[in-house]
C-alpha positions as CSV (number, residue, x, y, z in Angstrom):
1,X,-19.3,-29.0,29.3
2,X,-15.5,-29.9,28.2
3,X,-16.8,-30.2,24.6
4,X,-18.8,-27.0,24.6
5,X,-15.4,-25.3,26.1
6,X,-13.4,-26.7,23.2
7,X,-15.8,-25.9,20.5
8,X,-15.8,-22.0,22.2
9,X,-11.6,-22.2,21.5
10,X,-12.0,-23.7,18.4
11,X,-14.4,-20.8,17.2
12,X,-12.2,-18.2,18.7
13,X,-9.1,-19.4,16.8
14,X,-10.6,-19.9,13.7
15,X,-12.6,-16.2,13.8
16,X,-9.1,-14.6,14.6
17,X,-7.2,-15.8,12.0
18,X,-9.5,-15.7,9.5
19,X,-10.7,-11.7,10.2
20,X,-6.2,-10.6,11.4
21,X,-5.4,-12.3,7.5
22,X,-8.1,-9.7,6.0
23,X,-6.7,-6.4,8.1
24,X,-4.7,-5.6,4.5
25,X,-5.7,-6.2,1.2
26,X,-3.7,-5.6,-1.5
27,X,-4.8,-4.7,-4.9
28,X,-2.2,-4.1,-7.9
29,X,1.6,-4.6,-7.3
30,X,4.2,-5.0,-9.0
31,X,7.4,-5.8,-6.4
32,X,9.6,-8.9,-8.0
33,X,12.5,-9.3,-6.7
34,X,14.4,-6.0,-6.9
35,X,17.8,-5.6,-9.5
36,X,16.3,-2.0,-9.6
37,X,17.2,1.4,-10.9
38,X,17.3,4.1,-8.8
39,X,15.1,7.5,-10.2
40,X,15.3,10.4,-8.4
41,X,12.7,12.8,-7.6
42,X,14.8,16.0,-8.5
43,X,18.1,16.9,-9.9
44,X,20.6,19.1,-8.7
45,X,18.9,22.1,-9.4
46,X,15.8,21.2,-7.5
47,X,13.8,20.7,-10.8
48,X,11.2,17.8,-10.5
49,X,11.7,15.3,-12.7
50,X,8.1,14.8,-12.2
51,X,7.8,10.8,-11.8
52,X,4.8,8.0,-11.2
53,X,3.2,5.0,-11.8
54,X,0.1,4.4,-14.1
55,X,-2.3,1.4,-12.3
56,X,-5.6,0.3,-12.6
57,X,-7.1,-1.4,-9.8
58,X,-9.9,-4.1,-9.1
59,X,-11.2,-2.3,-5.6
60,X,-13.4,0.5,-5.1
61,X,-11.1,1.9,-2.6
62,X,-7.2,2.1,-1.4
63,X,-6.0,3.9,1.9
64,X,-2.1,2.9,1.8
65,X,1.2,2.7,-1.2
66,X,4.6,0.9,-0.7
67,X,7.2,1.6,-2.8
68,X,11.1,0.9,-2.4
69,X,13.4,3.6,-2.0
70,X,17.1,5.1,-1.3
71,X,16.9,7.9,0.9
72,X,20.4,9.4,1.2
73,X,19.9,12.7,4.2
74,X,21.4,13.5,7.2
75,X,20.0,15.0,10.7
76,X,20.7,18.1,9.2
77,X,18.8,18.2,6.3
78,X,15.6,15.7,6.7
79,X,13.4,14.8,3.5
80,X,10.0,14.0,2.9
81,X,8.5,11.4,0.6
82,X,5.3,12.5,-0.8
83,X,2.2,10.5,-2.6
84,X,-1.1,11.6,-4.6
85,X,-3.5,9.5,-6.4
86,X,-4.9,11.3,-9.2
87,X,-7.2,10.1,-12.0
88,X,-7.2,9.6,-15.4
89,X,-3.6,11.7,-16.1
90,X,-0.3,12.4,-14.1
91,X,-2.2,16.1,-14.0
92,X,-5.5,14.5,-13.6
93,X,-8.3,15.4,-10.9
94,X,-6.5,15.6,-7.4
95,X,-8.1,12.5,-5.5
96,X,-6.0,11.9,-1.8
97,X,-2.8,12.4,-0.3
98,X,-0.8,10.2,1.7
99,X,0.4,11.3,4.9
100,X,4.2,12.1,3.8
101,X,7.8,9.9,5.6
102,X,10.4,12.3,6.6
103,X,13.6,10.4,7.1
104,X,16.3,12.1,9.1
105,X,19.0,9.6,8.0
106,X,19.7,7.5,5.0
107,X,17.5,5.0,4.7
108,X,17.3,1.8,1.6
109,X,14.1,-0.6,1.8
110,X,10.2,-0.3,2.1
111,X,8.4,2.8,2.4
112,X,4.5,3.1,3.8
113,X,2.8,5.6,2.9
114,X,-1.1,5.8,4.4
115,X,-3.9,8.2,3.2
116,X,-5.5,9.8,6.2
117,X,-9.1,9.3,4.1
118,X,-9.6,6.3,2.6
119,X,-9.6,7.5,-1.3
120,X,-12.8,6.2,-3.7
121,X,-11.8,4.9,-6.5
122,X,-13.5,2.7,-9.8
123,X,-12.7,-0.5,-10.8
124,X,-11.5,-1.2,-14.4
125,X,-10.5,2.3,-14.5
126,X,-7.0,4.1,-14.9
127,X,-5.3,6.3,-12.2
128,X,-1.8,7.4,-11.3
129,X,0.4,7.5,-8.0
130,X,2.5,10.7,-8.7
131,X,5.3,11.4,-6.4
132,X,7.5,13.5,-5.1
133,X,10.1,14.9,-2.0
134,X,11.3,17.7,-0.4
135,X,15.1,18.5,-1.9
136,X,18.9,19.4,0.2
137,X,21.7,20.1,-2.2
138,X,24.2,17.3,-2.2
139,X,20.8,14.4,-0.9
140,X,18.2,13.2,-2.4
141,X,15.0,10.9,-2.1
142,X,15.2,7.7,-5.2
143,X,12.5,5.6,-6.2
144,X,13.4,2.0,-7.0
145,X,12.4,1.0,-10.9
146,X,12.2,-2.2,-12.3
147,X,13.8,-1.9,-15.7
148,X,12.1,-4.3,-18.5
149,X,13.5,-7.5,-18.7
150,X,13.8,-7.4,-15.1
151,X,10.7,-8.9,-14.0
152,X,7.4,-10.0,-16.1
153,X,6.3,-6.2,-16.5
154,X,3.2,-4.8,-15.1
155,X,0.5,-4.9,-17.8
156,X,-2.1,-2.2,-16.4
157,X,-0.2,1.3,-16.5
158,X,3.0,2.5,-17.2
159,X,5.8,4.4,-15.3
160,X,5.5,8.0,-15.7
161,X,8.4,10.5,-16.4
162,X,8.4,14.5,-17.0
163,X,5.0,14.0,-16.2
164,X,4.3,11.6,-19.4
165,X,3.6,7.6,-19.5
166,X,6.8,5.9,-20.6
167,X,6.5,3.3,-23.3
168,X,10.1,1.2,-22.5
169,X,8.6,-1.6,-20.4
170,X,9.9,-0.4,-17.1
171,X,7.6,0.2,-13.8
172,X,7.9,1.3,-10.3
173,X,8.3,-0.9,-7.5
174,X,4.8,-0.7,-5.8
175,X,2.1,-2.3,-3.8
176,X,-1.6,-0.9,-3.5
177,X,-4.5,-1.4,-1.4
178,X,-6.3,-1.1,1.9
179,X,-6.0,-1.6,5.1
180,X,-8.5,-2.2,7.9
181,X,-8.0,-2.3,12.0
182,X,-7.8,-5.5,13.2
183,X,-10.4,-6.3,15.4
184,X,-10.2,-6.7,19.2
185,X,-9.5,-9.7,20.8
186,X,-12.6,-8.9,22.7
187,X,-14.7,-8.8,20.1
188,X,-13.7,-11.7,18.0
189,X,-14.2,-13.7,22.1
190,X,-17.6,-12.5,22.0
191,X,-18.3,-13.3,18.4
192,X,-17.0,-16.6,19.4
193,X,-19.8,-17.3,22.8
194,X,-22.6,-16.0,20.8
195,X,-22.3,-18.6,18.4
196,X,-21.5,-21.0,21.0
197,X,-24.4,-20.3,22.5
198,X,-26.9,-20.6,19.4
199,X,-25.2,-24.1,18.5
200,X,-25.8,-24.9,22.3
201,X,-29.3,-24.2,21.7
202,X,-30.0,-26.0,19.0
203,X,-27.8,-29.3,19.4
204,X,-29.0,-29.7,22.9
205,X,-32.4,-31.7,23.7
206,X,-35.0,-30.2,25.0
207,X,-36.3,-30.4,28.7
């Protein structure tokens, strides 16, 4: 009985950790350490400058983006941070949109962006993260870049300015991939007596 009880815990533990490690997957990044430049999304006319990031991933799918930022607002005039995935071209077929951030205060660190639909996607082939914000005169929403030289460079798209693939080695701070709910502690306990059980039924003799 006490061993059968520890082999339940055992199975329990090792189930959870192993299925909490896979609730996100990420796909392509490219997020060393940050002595970033700051691009805005606008200038101070309210003209987009029209910015993104080429990628190409290795999963059929992606529901979230992360990207660094400088947010500089006040209660007064909140801004949103906005994210499509489109294929091919910055102008490319319209694929998802990410539920937008609005920050109501300045703000410098991580943002998390989620697509309500999980977007479809093809390995192997090229797509672009095109962004952009809401605008206040005298505020604005930045998106950290990683100017070449200052990390290894990512190798499968470019950053993307006035709408065009820039060819200078620099690339946005970002992190792709998907994310699934982790699963109840119920469920992982039942997982965890079923098999129980079975090995019970096969490692113990027979009446």
């Amino acid at each position: 009985m006490k061993t059968t009880f520890l082999l339940t815990v055992f199975i329990f533990c090792a189930f959870s950790q192993k299925l909490d490690a896979q609730s996100t997957l990420v796909d392509q990044s490219y997020t060393p350490p940050c002595g970033c430049l700051a691009v805005q999304t606008h200038d101070g006319e309210n003209k987009p400058f029209l910015i993104g990031q080429e990628f190409t991933p290795s999963l059929p799918l992606l529901n979230f983006v992360d990207l660094s930022v400088q947010v500089f607002t006040s209660l007064n005039y909140p801004l949103s941070l906005y994210a499509e995935i489109h294929a091919d071209t910055f102008s490319g077929p319209l694929l998802g949109t990410a539920s937008p951030i609005t920050y109501s205060q300045t703000f410098a660190g991580e943002a998390h962006l989620e697509f309500p639909t999980t977007v479809s996607i093809t390995s192997g082939q090229l797509y672009v993260l095109r962004l952009d914000s809401t605008f206040a005169p005298g505020y604005g929403v930045q998106i950290n870049l990683v100017p070449a030289g200052a990390g290894p460079g990512y190798d499968k798209g470019r950053f993307v300015f006035g709408g065009l693939p820039q060819s200078d080695g620099a690339d946005l701070w970002f992190r792709e991939g998907i994310a699934v709910p982790e699963p109840s502690t119920l469920a992982v306990g039942g997982l965890a007596i079923l098999i129980t059980w079975l090995l019970r039924r096969r490692l113990l003799p027979r009446a």
